[in-house]
C-alpha positions in Angstrom: 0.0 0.0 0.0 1.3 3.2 -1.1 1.8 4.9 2.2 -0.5 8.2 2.2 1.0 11.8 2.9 1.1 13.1 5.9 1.4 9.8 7.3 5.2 10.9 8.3 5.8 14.9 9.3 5.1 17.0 6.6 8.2 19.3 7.4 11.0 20.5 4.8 14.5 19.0 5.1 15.4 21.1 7.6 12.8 19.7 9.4 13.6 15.9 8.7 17.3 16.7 9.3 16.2 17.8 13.1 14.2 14.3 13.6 16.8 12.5 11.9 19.5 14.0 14.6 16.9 13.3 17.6 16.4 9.6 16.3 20.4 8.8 15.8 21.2 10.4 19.6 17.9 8.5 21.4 18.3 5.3 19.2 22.7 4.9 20.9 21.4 5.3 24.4 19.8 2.6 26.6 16.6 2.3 26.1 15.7 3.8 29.5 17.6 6.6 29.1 16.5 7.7 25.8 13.9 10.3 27.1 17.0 11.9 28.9 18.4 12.0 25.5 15.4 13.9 23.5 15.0 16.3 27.0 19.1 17.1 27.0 18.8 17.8 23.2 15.9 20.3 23.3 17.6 21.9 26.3 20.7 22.8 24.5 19.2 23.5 21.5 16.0 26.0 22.7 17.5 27.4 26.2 14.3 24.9 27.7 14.7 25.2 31.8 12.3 22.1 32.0 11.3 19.2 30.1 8.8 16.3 30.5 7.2 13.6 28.8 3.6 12.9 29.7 2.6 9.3 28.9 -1.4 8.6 28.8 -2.6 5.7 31.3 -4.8 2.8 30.2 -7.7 4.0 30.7 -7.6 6.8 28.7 -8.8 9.5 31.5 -5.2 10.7 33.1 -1.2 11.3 32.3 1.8 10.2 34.2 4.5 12.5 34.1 8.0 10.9 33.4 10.4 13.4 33.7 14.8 12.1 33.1 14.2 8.5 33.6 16.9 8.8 36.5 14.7 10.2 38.4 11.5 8.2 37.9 10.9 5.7 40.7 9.6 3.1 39.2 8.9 1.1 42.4 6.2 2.9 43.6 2.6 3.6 41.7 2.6 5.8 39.3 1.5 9.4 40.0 -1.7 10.3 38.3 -2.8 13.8 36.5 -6.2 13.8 35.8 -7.5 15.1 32.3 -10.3 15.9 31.8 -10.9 20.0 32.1 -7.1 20.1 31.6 -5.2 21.7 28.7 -3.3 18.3 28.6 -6.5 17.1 27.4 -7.3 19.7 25.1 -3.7 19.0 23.4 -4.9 15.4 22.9 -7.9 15.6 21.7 -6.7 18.7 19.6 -3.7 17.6 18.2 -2.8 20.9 18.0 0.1 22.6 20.4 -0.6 24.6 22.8 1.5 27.9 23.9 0.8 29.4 27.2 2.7 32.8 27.7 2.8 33.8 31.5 3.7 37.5 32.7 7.3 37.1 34.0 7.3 33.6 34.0 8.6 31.1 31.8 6.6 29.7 28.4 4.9 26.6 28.6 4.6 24.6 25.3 2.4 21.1 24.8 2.4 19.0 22.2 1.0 16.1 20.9 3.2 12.9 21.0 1.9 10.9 18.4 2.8 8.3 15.8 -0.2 7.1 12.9 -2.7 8.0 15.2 -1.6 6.4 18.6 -1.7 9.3 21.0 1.6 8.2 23.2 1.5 11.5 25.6 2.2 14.7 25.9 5.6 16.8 25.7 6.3 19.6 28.0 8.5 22.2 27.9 9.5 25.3 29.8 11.2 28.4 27.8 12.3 31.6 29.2 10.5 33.0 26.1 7.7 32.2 23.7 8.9 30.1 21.0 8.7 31.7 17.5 7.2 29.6 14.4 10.7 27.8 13.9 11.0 27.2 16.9 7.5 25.6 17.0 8.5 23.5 14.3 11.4 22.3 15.9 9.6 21.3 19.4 6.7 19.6 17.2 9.5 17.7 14.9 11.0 16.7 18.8 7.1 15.3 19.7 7.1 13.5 16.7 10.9 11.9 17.3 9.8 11.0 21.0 6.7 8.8 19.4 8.9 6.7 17.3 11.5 6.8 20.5 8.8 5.5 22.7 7.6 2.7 20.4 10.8 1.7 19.7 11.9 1.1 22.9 8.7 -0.2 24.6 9.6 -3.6 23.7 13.2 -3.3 25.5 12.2 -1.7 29.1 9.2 -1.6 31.8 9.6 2.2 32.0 6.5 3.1 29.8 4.3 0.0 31.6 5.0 1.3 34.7 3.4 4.7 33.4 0.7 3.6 31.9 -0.5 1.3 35.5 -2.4 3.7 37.4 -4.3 1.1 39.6 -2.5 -2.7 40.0 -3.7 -5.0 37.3 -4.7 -8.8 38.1 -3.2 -11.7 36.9 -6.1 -12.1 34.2 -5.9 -8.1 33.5 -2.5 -8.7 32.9 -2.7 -11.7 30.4 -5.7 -9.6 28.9 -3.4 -6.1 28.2 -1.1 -8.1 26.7 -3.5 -9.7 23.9 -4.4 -6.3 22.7 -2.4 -4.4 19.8 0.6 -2.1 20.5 -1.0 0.6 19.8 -4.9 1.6 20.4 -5.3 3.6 17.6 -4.3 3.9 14.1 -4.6 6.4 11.7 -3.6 6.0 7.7 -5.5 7.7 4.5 -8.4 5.7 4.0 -9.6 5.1 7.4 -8.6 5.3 11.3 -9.5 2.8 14.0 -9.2 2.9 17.4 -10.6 1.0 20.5 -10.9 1.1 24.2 -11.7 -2.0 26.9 -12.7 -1.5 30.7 -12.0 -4.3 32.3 -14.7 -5.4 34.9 -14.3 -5.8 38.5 -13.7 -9.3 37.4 -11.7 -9.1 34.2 -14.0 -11.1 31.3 -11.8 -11.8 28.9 -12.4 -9.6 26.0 -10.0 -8.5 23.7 -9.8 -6.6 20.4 -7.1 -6.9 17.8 -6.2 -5.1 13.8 -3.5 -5.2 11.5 -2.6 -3.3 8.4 -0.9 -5.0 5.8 -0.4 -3.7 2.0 -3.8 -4.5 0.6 -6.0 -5.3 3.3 -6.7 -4.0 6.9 -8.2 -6.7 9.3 -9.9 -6.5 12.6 -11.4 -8.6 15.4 -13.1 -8.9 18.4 -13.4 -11.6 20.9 -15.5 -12.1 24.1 -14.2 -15.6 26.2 -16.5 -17.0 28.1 -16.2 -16.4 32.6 -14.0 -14.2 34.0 -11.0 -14.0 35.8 -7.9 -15.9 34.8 -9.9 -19.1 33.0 -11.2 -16.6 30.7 -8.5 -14.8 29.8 -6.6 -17.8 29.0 -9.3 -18.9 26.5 -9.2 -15.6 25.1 -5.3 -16.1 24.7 -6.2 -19.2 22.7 -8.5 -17.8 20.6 -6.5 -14.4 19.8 -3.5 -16.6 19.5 -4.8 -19.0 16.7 -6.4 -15.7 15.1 -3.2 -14.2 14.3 -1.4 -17.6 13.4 -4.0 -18.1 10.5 -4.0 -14.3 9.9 0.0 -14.3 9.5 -0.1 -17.0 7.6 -2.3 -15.3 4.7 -5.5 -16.9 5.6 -9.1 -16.1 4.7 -11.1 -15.7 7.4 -13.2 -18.8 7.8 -10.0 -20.3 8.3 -9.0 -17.9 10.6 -12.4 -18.8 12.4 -12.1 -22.8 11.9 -8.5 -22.6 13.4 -9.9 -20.2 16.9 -12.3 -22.7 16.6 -10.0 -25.8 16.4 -7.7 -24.0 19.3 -10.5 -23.7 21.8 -11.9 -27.2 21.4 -8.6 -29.0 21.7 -7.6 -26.8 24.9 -10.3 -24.7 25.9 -12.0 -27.2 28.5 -16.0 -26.8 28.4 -15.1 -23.0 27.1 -16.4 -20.7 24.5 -15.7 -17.7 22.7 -17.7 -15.4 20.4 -16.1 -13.1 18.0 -15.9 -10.7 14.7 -13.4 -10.8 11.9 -13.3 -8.2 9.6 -11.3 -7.7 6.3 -11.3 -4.4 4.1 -9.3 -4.4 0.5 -7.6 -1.3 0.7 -8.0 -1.8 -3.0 -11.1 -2.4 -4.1 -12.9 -1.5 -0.6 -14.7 -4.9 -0.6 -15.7 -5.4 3.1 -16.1 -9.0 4.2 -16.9 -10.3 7.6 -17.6 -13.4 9.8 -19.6 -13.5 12.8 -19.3 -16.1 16.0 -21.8 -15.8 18.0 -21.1 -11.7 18.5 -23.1 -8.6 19.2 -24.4 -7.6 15.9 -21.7 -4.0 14.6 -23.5 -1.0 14.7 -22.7 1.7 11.7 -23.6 5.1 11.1 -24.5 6.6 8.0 -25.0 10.6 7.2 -25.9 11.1 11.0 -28.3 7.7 11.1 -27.3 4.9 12.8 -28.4 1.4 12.4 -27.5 -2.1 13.4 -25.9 -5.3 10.9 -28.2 -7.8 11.1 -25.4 -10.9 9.9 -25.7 -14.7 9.5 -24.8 -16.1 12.7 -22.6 -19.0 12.9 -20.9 -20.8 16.1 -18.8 -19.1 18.8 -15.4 -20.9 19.2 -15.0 -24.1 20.6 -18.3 -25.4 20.4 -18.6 -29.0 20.3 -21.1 -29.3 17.5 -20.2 -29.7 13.5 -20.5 -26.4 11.9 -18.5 -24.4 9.6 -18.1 -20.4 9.2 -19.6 -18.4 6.2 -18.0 -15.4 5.0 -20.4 -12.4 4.3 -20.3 -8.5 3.0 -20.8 -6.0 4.7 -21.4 -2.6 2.8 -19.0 0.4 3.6 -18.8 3.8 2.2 -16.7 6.7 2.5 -17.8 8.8 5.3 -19.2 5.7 7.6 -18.6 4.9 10.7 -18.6 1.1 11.9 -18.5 0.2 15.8 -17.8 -3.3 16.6 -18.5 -4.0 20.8 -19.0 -6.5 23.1 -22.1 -7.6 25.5 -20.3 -5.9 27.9 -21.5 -2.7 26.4 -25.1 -3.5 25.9 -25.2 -5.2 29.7 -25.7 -2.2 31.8 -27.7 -1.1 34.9 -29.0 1.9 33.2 -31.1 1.5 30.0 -32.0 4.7 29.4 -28.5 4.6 27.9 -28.9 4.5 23.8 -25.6 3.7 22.6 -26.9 4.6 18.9 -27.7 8.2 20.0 -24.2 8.7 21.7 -22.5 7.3 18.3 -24.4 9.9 16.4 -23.7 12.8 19.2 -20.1 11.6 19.2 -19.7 12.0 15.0 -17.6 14.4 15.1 -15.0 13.0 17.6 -11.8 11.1 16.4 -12.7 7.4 17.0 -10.0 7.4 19.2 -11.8 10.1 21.6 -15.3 8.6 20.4 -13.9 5.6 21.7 -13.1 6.5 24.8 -16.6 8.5 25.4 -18.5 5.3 24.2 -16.7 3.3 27.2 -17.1 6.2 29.4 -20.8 6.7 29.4 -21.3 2.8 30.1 -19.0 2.9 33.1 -21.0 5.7 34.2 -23.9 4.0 33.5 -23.2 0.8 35.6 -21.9 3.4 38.6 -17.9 2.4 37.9 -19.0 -1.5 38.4 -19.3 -3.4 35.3 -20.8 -6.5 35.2 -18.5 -7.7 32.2 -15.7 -6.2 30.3 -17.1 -3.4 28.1 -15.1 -2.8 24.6 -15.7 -1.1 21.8 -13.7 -0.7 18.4 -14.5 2.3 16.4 -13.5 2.7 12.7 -13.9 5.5 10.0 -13.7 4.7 6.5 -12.7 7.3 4.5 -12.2 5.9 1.2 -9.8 4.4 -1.5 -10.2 8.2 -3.1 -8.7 9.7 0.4 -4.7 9.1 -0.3 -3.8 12.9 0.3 -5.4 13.1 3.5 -3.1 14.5 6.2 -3.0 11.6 8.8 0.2 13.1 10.5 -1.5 14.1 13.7 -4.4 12.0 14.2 -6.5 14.5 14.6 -10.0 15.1 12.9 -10.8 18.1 10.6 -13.2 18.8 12.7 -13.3 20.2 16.1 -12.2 17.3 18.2 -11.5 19.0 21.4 -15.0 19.4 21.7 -16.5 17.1 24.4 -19.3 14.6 24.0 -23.1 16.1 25.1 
């Protein structure tokens, strides 16, 4: 797949020179000192008195600041800055820095640390004045260095686990953070995705999963049956037997018979429902199976209205069956929400999910997201009775290749919260 502009900065070479420096310096350090590296560098090179990088938690709904990694105490519980009402969260939602000039004091600057869409955290900085529009530039090219920084070395060190664990996780919570994809969100030219899980007070073992390749982009949901650590290793067997047959270039009814093989043979008296989901990315043909799952909810020119699929057998069921592939029709400008029970098991139904998808239209799915979760939380009092998740996805179209996807950011007023 052709990858779209603005998928990478859209600066001149100056611009690409600065990230290239940034990436070479972080990349030789340890991996837990390569924040140290990025703050040193902006120091020297803008005067900055302060640096800090802000990483978002799980949930979605606060920051954790991690300042040099020397000093970051990773021993004790993370630290929690709350969001909402904040600037931090307008910058997130936004994309968009933010410069705050204070009488006699020192400039603060946000912005956005992001990477295709994932939105990593925040970067602060202090100035003794207000940066000018290169300087801007620089300090954005910085953000943009720290995302790939961040993912890069994520795989090599705790550091950026510790930040995102506000509250301890279970066993099962942790088997069940670990099934979902490296990144929440994901943002290319024809379409972005994103999803968000609360687990219940007894983790349910739901999951969510996606994958771009060249030609197609694939997603799934799964819901295992039970809760606690039984279910979250039978969603580990059904996730794991997804992405074998997935890697492996198959369709997905074979992706389906193999979950479904993988849960029989070693999944006990266990089930588990789920939705696969393949779009060409070029022809748009939209194809989908359906185990046993919620039906997918998608929203047309401000209506929304629900997929009524053939239903075939969750995995692991005991009985002969087989998995049919169907179509699904997609159009540019949809959006498609794929959730779990979770979501439509709540102590307050005076809740209509399909009016909050329409009220939340013209949030980034990663924020709309977050808002869907939200408002079931609230709903059930902060005490779900089952893990609530919900994937969100806009399709934009095969004609939407120039779109600027550098920020992740809608064209439309994003910081706007949900009424």
């Amino acid at each position: 797949m052709k990858e779209p502009q603005g998928a990478r900065s859209a600066g001149g070479s100056g611009d690409a020179r600065a990230l290239a420096r940034t990436l070479e310096a972080a990349e030789a350090a340890p991996p837990v000192e390569s924040l140290d590296v990025v703050a040193r560098l902006l120091r020297e090179r803008l005067g900055a008195t302060s640096v800090s990088f802000l990483i978002v938690d799980f949930t979605g709904s606060s920051v954790v600041r991690l300042g040099d990694a020397g000093s970051v105490e990773t021993t004790r519980p993370a630290q929690r800055l709350a969001l909402r009402g904040t600037r931090y969260d307008d910058v997130i939602r936004s994309q968009v820095p933010h410069v705050e000039e204070r009488r006699g004091q020192a400039a603060r600057v946000l912005a956005p640390v992001t990477n295709r869409g994932d939105a990593i955290g925040l970067l602060e900085l202090f100035l003794p004045e207000p940066p000018d529009a290169d300087m801007m530039r620089e300090i954005g090219e910085a953000a943009h260095a720290l995302a790939y920084v961040v993912i890069a070395n994520r795989s090599f060190t705790d550091l950026y686990q510790w930040g995102r664990r506000t509250v301890p996780l279970s066993l099962a919570a942790e088997i069940q953070h670990r099934l979902l994809p490296p990144s929440l969100a994901c943002e290319a030219a024809q379409f972005a995705i994103a999803g968000a899980l609360e687990p219940a007070e007894r983790v349910g073992g739901d999951t969510f999963d996606y994958v771009l390749d060249r030609d197609a982009v694939q997603l799934s949901v799964t819901d295992a049956m039970g809760h606690d650590v039984a279910a979250a290793l039978l969603a580990t067997l059904a996730v794991g037997a997804l992405r074998r047959a997935r890697r492996a270039g198959d369709s997905l009814p074979e992706q389906a018979r193999q979950a479904d093989e993988a849960v029989r043979q070693h999944g006990a008296e266990g089930y588990v429902t789920g939705q696969l989901l393949r779009i060409s990315l070029l022809d748009g043909r939209t194809e989908f199976v359906n185990a046993g799952h919620p039906w997918p909810l998608r929203m047309r020119d401000g209506a929304v209205e629900q997929i009524v699929p053939d239903i075939d057998m969750p995995f692991g069921f005991q009985l002969p069956h087989t998995y049919r592939v169907q179509s699904l029709d997609l159009r540019p400008g949809d959006r498609l929400v794929l959730l779990t029970d979770g979501m439509l098991e709540r102590n307050d139904p005076g809740l209509d999910l399909a009016d909050l998808i329409v009220r939340t239209r013209e949030l980034h799915p990663r924020e709309a997201a977050r808002a869907l979760i939200g408002a079931v939380v609230d709903a059930d009092g902060d005490h779900l009775k089952d893990d609530a998740t919900v994937l969100c996805l806009d399709w934009h179209g095969l004609d939407s290749r120039e779109r600027d996807a550098a920020t992740g950011a809608s064209l439309a007023d994003a910081s706007r919260p949900a009424r």
